[in-house]
N, C-alpha and C positions, 0 to 999 in steps of 0.2 A: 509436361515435363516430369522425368521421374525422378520422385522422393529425394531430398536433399537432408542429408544431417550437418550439422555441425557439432563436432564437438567443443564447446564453449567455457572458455573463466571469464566472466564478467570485469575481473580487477584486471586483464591485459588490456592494453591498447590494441592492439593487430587482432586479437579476438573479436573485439568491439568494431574494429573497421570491418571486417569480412561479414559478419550480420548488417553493418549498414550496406555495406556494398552489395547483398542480395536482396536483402528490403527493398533498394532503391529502384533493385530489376523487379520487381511484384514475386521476388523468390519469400516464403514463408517459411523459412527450415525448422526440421525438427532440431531444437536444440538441448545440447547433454550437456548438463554441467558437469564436466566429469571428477570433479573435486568434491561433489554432493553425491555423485552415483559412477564413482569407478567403474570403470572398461571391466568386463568380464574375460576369462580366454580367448572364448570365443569371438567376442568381441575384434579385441587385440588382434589378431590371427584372419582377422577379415578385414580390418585396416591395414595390415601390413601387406597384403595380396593387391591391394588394391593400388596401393601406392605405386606411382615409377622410383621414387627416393630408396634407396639402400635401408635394412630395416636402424641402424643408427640414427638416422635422420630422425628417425620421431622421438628420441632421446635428447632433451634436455640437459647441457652440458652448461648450466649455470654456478652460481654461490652453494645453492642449495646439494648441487651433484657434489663437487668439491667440500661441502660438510662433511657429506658422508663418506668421504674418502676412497672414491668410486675410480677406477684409472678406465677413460674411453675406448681403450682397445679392446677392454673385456665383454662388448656392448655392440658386439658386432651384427650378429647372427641373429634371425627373427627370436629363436627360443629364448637367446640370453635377453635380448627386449622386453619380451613377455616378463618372462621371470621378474626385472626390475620394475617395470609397471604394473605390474600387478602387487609389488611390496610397495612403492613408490608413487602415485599413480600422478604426483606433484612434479614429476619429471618429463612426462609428457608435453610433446612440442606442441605447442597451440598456436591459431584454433588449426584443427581438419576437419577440414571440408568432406563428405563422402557422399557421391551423386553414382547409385548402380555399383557397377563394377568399378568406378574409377574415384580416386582422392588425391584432393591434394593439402599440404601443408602449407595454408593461409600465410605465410611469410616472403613476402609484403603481403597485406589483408587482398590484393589485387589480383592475387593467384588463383583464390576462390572460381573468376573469370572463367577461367580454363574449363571447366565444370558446366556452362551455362552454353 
């Protein structure tokens, strides 16, 4: 099977299930805590390629987004994503999953699946 990451926050729940849910399969992922070691461009830019979700989808539109006084429509396009993830990196939708070419946005942790 080839290479699996997860990008991972330990304090979610739906993060936490998507690593149970491929442990349970003998899946071992590389996991990023991306809150200890923020997504790079490059990074960023190879999750969003890889994704089927619109590049918004990996945007985070909780309390925290609303702090900062963010309006979602500005948030559309892969480059504006970047841009805000990479100032942001606490906005990012968690966990994702990335197997190869293809990822998915672990929401419900069962999405992971798709991947396996």
């Amino acid at each position: 099977m080839a290479d699996v990451t997860l990008y991972h926050h330990p304090g979610c729940s739906k993060s936490r299930g998507a690593l149970e849910i491929l442990r349970e399969r003998g899946v071992e992922p590389r996991v990023v805590e991306y809150l200890k070691r923020p997504l790079e461009r490059a990074e960023l830019e190879a999750v969003l390629r890889a994704l089927s979700d619109e590049p918004t989808e990996l945007v985070r539109k909780d309390r925290r987004f609303a702090e900062l006084g963010l309006d979602a429509s500005e948030y559309r396009s892969a480059e504006a994503v970047i841009g805000l993830l990479l100032e942001h990196p606490e906005l990012m939708q968690r966990p994702v999953v990335v197997r190869g070419e293809r990822a998915v946005i672990g929401r419900p942790p069962e999405k992971a699946l798709e991947l396996l």
